[in-house]
C-alpha positions as CSV (number, residue, x, y, z in Angstrom):
1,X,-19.6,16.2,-20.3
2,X,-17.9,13.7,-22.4
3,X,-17.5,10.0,-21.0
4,X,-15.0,8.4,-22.4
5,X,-14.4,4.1,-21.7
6,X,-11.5,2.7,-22.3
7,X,-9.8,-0.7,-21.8
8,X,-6.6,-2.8,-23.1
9,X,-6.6,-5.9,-23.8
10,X,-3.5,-8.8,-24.5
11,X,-3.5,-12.1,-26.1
12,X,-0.8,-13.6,-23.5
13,X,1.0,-11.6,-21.0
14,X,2.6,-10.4,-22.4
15,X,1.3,-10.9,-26.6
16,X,0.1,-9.1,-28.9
17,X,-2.3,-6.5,-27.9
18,X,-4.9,-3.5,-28.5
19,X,-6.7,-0.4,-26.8
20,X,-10.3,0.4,-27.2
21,X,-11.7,3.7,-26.7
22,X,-15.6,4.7,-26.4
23,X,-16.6,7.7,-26.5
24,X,-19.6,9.1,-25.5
25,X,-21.7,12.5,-24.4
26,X,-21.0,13.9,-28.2
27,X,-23.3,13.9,-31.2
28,X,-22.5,10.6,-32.1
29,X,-20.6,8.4,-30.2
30,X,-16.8,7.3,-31.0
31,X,-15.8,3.9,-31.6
32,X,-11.8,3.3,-32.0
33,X,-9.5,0.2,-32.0
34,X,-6.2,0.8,-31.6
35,X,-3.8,-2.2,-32.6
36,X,-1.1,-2.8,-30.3
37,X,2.4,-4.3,-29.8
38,X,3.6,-6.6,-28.0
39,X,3.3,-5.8,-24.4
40,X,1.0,-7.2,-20.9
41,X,-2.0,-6.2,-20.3
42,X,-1.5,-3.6,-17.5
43,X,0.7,-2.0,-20.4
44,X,-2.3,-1.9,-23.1
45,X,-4.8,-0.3,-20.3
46,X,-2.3,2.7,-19.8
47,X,-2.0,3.1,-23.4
48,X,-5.5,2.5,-24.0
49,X,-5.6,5.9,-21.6
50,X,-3.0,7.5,-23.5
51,X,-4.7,6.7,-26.9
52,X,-8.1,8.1,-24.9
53,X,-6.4,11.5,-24.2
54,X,-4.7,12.0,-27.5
55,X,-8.2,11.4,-29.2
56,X,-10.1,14.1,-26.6
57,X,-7.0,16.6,-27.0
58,X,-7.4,16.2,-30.8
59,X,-11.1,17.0,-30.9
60,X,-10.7,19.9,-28.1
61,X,-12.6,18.5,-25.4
62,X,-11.9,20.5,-22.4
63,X,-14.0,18.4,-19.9
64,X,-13.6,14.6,-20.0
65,X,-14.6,11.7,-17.1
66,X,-12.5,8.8,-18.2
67,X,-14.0,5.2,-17.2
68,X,-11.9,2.0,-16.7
69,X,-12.2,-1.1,-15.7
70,X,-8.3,-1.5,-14.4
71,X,-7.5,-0.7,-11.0
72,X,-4.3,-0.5,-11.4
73,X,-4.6,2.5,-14.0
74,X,-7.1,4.3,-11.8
75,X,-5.2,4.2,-8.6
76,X,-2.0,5.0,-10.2
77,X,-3.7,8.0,-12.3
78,X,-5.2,9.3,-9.1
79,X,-2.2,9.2,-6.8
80,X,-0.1,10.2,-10.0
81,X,2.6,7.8,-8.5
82,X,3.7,4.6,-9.4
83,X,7.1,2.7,-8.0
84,X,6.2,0.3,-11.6
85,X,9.7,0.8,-13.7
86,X,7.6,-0.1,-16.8
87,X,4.4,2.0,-15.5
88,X,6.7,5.2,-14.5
89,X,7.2,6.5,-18.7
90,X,3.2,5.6,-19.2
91,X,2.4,7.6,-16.3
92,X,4.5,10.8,-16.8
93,X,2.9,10.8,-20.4
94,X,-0.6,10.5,-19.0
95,X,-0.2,13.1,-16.5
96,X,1.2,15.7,-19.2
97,X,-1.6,14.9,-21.3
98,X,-4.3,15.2,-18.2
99,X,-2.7,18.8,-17.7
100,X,-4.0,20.2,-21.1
101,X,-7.9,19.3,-20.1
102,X,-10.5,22.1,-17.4
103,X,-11.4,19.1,-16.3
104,X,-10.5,15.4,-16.3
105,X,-12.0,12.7,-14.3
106,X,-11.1,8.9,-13.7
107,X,-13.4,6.2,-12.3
108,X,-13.7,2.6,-11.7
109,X,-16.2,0.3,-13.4
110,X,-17.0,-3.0,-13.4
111,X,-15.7,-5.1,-16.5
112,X,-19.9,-5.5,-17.3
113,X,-20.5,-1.9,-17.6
114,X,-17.2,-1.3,-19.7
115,X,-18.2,-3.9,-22.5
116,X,-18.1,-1.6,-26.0
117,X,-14.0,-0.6,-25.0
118,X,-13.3,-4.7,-23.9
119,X,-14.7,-5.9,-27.7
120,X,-12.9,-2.7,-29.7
121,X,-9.7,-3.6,-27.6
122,X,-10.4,-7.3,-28.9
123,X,-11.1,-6.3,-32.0
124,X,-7.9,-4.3,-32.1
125,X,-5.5,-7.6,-31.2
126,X,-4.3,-9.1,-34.7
């Protein structure tokens, strides 16, 4: 199974930001970072996701378990609901992507176990 961590980052809230995306359970691992516009940070974890999905869709993985350290991005991708106006578009994207995988997976993690995605979503801010 592929793991795949991911996190968004923002320099203010909102500033400029980035997404990192680790991947893992291949080969060799992945390591991406994903510069950013503008936005708050709840807005760079989704698109961290959506960055995440893309990059798993685009090397045919069919069965991914995604790992974040946002709440907010794992409640809202579980109950595939969100009452957020700005979260509702980043959702509906997620969810379509989700659709094309067997198998897809999201869990919770502490912000010390996600470390690699934090510093490539860091990395990614310029």
């Amino acid at each position: 199974m592929i793991e795949v961590y991911i996190d968004g980052a923002s320099k203010g809230n909102p500033g400029p930001s980035g997404a990192g995306v680790f991947i893992k359970g291949t080969s060799e691992p992945h390591f991406f970072s994903i510069p950013l516009p503008e936005m708050s940070n709840h807005e760079a974890e989704f698109n961290a996701l959506i960055h995440a999905l893309t990059l798993c869709i685009e090397k045919k993985y069919s069965i991914v378990s995604f790992r974040t350290d946002s709440k907010v991005v794992e409640e809202t991708i579980e109950k595939k609901f969100t009452k957020n106006t700005v979260f509702k578009p980043l959702l509906d994207k997620a969810l379509l992507l989700i659709d094309q995988f067997d198998l897809f997976f999201i869990k919770w993690i502490p912000s010390n176990l996600n470390k690699v995605a934090d510093e490539l979503a860091r990395k990614a801010i310029k």
